[in-house]
C-alpha positions in Angstrom: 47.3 11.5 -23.2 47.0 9.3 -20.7 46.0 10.8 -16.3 46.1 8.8 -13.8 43.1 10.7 -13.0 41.0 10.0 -15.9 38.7 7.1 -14.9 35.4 5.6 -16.5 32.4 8.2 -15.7 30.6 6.4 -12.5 26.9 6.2 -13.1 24.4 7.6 -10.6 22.2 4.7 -10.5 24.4 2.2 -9.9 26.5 4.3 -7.4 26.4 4.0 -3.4 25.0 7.5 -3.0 22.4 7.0 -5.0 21.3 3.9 -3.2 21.3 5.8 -0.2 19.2 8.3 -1.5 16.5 6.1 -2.7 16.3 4.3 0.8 16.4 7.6 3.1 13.5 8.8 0.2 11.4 5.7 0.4 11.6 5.8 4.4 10.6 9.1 4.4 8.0 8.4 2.1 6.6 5.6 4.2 6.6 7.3 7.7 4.3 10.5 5.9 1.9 8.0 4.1 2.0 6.0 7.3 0.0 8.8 8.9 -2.9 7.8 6.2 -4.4 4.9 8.9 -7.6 4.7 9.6 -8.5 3.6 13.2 -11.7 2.0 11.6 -10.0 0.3 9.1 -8.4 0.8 5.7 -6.4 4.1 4.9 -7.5 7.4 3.6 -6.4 10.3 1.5 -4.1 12.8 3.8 -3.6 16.5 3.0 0.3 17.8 2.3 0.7 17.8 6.0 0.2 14.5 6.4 -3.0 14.8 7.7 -6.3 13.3 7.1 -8.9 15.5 6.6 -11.9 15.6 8.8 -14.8 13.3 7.5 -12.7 11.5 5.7 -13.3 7.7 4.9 -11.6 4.7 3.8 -10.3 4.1 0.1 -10.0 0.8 -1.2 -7.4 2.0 -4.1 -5.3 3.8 -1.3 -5.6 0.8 1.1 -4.5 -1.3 -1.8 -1.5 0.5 -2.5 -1.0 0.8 1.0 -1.1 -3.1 1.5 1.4 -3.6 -1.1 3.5 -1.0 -0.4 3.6 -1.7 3.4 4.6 -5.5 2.2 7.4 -4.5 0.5 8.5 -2.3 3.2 8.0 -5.2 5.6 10.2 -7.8 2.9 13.0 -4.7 3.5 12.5 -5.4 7.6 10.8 -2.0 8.0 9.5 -1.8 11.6 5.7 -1.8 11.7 5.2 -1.9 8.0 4.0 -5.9 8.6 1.4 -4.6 10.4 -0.1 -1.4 8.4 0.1 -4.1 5.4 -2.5 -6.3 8.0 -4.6 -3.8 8.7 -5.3 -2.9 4.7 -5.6 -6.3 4.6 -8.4 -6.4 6.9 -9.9 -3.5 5.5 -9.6 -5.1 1.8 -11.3 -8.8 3.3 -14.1 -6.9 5.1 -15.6 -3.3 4.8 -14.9 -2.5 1.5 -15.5 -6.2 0.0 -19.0 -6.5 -1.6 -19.9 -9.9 0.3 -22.8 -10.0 -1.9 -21.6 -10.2 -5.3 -17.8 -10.0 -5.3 -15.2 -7.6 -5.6 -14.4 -4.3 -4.1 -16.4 -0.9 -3.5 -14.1 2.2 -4.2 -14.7 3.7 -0.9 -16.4 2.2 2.7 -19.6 1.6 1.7 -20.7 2.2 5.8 -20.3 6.0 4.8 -20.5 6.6 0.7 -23.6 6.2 -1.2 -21.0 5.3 -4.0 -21.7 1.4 -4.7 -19.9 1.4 -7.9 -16.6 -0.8 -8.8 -13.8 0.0 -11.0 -11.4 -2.2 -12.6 -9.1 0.1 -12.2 -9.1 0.1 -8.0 -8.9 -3.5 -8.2 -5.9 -3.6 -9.9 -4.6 -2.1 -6.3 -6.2 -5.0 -4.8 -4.8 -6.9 -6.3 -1.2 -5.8 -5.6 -0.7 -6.7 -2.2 -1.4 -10.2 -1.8 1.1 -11.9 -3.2 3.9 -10.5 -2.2 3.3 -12.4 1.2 3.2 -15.7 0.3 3.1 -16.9 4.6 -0.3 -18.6 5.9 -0.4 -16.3 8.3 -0.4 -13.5 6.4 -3.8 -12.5 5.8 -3.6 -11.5 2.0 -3.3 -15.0 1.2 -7.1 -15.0 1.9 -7.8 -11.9 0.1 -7.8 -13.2 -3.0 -9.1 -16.6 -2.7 -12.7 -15.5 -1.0 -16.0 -16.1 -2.9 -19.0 -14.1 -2.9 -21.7 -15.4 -0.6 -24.5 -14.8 -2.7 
C-alpha cells in the first residue's frame, strides 16, 4: 500500500533543526564559559553560575581548552572569540610556561606551590595552536618556543 504520505524517516543529525540546535547550544555554551577570563591572564574554573570563585587562579588545562575552543569559535566568525583565544594564548606563552626547563605548570605558578606538570594538561596546550595557522596569531609561537635554560 502505497501514501503519498509515507516518506523515508528524516534523521535528526543531518536535519535543519538539529543544526540549529547545536549552534544556539554551542553559543550559549561559549557566552557562560566566556565569563571564565581572568583579568591577569589565562582562564579559571567558574561555579554553575558562571562565576569565578573568589581566590581563584589561572589553569593552564582550562586556558588550553579555552584557546582552542575560542579558535574554533573565532573560524565560525564568533564576535570576540579571536580575542579570548589571544588572551589564553598569552597566558599559555608566559605565566604558566616553565621558562626554565620547558613545558607548562598546571596552574599560575605566581600563586600555587604546585610546580608539577602533567602530560595530560599539555595535551590542552597543545590544542589551540594550530588551528590558527596566521603569523599574527600568537599560537603560532606557542609551540615553537625553547626553554631558556
Amino acid at each position: 500500500m502505497n501514501h503519498d504520505t509515507d516518506q523515508k524517516p528524516r534523521r535528526w543529525l543531518n536535519s535543519a533543526t538539529h543544526h540549529h540546535w547545536l549552534t544556539r547550544e554551542g553559543l550559549a555554551l561559549f557566552e557562560f564559559h566566556r565569563q571564565a577570563r581572568l583579568t591577569s591572564g589565562g582562564f579559571a574554573a567558574i561555579d554553575g553560575d558562571g562565576r569565578i570563585p573568589h581566590g581563584a587562579s589561572a589553569d593552564t588545562m582550562l586556558t588550553g581548552r579555552m584557546a582552542h575552543s575560542c579558535a574554533l569559535a573565532a573560524l565560525q566568525g564568533v564576535p570576540g572569540a579571536a580575542a579570548l583565544s589571544e588572551h589564553a594564548i598569552r597566558a599559555l606563552e608566559g605565566k604558566l610556561r616553565d621558562e626554565q626547563y620547558g613545558g607548562w605548570f598546571g596552574a599560575d605558578p605566581a600563586t600555587s606551590d604546585d610546580r608539577t606538570k602533567q602530560c595530560y594538561t599539555h595535551h590542552f596546550v597543545a590544542l589551540g595552536p594550530p588551528l590558527r595557522p596566521t603569523p599574527t596569531f600568537p599560537a603560532r609561537r606557542l609551540c615553537s618556543k625553547r626553554p631558556s635554560g
